[in-house]
Structures are given as structure tokens and as C-alpha cells.
C-alpha positions in Angstrom: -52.6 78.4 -45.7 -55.8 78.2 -44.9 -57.2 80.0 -41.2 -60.0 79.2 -39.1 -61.2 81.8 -36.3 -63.5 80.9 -33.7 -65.1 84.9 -33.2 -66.8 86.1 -30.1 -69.3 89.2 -29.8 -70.2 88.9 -33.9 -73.7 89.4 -33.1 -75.5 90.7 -36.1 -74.5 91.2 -39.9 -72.6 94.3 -39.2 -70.6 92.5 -37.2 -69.5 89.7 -39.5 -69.4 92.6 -42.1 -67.1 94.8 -40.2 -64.8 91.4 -39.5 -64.4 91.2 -42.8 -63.4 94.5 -43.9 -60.8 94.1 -40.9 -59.0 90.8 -42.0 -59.6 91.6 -45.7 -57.1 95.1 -45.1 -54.5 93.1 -43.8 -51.7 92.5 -45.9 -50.8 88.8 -46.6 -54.8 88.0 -46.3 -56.9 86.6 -49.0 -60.3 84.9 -49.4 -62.4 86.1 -46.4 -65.3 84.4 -45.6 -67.4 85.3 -42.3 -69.7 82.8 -41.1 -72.3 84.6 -38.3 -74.1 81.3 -38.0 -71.2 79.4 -36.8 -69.4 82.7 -35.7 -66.4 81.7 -38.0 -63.9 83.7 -40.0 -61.7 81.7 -42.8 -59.1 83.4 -44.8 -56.4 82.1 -46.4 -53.0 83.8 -45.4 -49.4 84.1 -46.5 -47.4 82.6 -43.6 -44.4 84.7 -45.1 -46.3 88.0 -44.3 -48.8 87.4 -41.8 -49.9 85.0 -38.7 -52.9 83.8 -37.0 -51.4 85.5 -34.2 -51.9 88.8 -35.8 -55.5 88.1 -37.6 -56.4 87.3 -33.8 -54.6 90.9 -32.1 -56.8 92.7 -34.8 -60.0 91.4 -34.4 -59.2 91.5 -30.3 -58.2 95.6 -30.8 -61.6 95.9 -32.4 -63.6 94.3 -30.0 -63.7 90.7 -31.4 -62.1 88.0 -29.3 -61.1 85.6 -31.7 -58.6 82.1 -31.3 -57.7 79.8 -34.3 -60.0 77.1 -34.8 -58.4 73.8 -33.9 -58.6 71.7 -37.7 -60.7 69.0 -38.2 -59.5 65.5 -38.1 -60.5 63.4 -41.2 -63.7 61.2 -41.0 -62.8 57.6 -40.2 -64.2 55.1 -43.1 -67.8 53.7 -41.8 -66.6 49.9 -41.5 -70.4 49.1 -39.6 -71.9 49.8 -44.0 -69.1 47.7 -45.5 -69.6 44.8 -42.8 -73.4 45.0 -43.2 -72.8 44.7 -46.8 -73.9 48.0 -47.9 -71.6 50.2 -49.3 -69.1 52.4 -47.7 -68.7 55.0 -50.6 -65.3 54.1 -51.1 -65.0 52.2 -54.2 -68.0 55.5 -55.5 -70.2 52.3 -55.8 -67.9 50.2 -58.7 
């Protein structure tokens, strides 16, 4: 599964750096990616081994608030192109 992180106090590269050595050492945790621009940690976690819950308590012990990043819902189809007769991207212009 896939894990989003909002992270607060990531500040500079060494921050986002240190982040990821911190979720990257916990067992179940794969695929880290730190994000300092939009102050976002992804990882992709076995739910048999780990939780958000506990990617959150380490970053928090090591000075990084964090909270799970609420997913996205999917983009609605743009009906205003496909009424105005130019094209919605759906049928990938056929």
C-alpha cells in the first residue's frame, strides 16, 4: 500500500534526508520518496508488518510531526470540452 505523509519542521535537505533514512529503517517499508517542496514523504508499506500509525510515532520521536495525507479523489471528466466540441481526452483523440 501505498503512504502519504504530510511532514512538518522538514526545513532544508538534511531534513528530508534524515526522514528518509528514518522510514527507509523500518521494517515493512519500501520505496521512500521525500518531497521538501511539498513537505511529503511516500513509501509504500506492508500493512501485515507496519502502519501509518507507526511511520507517523517515528517521525514525531524525531522531531517530525507528520499525519497521513488524505488520498486524492479522481479528476471528474471535463464535460464543458466535450460539450464545446473539443475533445475531452477520453476516446485519446479516435
Amino acid at each position: 500500500m501505498q503512504t502519504e505523509l504530510l511532514i512538518d519542521g522538514m526545513d532544508g535537505e538534511a531534513c528530508a534526508d534524515t526522514i528518509a533514512k528514518l522510514l527507509a529503517e523500518i521494517d515493512g517499508v519500501s520505496d521512500v520518496r521525500v518531497s521538501l517542496r511539498d513537505r511529503v514523504a511516500r513509501a509504500r508499506i506492508d500493512e501485515t508488518r507496519v502502519s501509518p500509525h507507526r511511520l507517523m510515532r517515528t517521525l514525531s520521536l524525531a522531531g517530525y510531526p507528520a499525519s497521513v495525507q488524505p488520498a486524492e479523489a479522481p479528476a471528474a471528466p471535463d464535460a464543458t470540452a466535450a460539450n464545446a466540441g473539443g475533445c475531452c481526452g477520453g476516446c485519446c483523440g479516435g
